[in-house]
ZADO-779531 format. One line per 10 residues: number of its first residue (from 1); their letters; for each residue x negated, y, z negated of C-alpha. Coordinates in Angstrom, 2 decimals. Each point is the difference from the previous one (the first is absolute). Layout:
! ZADO-779531
NUM> a> X:Y:Z  ...
This chain:
! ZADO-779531
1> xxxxxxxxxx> -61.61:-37.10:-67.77  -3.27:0.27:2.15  0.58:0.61:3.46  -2.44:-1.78:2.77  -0.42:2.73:2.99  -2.42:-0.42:2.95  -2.73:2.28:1.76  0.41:0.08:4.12  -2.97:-1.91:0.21  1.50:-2.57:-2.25
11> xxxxxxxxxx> 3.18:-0.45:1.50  -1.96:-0.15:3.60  -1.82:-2.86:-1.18  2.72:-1.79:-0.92  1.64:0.47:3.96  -3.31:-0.83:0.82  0.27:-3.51:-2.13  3.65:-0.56:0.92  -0.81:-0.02:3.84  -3.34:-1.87:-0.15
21> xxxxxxxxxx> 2.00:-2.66:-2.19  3.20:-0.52:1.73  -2.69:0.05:3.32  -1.92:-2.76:-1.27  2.23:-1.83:-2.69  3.32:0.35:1.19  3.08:1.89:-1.87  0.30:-2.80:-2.49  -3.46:0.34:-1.62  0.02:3.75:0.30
31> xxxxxxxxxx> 3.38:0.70:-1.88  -1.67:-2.56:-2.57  -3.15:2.22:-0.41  1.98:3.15:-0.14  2.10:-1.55:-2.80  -3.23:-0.50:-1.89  -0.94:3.10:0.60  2.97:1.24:-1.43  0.00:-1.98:-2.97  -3.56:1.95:-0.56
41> xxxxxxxxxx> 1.86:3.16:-0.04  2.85:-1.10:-2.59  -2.94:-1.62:-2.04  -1.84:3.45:0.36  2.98:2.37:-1.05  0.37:-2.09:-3.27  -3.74:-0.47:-0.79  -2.12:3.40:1.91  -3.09:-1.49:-1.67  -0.01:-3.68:1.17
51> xxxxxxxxxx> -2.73:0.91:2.82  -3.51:0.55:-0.33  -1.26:3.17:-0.94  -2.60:1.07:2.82  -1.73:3.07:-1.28  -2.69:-0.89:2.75  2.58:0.99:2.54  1.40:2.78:-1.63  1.12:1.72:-3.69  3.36:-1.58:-0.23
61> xxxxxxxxxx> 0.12:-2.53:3.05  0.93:-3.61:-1.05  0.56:-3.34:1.79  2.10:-2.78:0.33  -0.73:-3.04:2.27  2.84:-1.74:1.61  -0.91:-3.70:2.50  -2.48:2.10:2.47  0.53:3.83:-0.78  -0.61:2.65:-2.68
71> xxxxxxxxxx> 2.32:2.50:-1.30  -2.21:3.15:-0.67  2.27:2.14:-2.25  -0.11:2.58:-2.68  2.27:1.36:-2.58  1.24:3.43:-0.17  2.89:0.68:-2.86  2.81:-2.25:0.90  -1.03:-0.76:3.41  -2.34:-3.37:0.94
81> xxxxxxxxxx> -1.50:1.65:3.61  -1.28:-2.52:2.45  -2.01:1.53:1.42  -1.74:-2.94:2.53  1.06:-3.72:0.66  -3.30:-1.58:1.40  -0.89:-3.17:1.09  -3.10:-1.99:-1.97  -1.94:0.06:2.57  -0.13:3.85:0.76
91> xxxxxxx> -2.11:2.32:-1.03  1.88:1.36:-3.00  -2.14:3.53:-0.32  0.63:0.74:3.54  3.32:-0.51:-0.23  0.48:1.77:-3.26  -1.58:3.65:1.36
């Protein structure tokens, strides 16, 4: 089965999601975000493909789009690696180098 792992930079945006949500939203709509979020990784591990191939960005970096942030991922043997979780309003090749 495919594994979903996470870059440093990934998993510090999502601390950096989780605080800014439970600071403005409350626990309540944060733990519901995060459960989408994880319902993106499930949907991932069973279907790599599903996002958008974004050669633009990259050889073998794809996206998926989740309420108001992007997934930037690629695929490497068995392993889905997210690599960034931005937000849609961020600059996306900033945050990719």
């Amino acid at each position: 089965m495919i594994k979903v792992r996470f870059l440093s930079t990934a998993q510090a945006d999502l601390i950096s999601i989780r605080q800014y949500s439970l600071g403005e939203f409350g626990a309540s709509v944060a733990d519901g975000y995060f459960l989408g979020f994880q319902k993106v990784w499930a949907l991932l591990r069973e279907y790599p493909l599903a996002g958008a191939a974004k050669p633009e960005l990259g050889p073998d970096i794809r996206c998926y789009v989740h309420r108001s942030h992007r997934f930037f991922y690629s695929i490497e043997d068995d392993v889905v690696l997210i690599r960034r979780v931005v937000h849609h309003a961020m600059n996306v090749r900033r945050a990719l180098q």
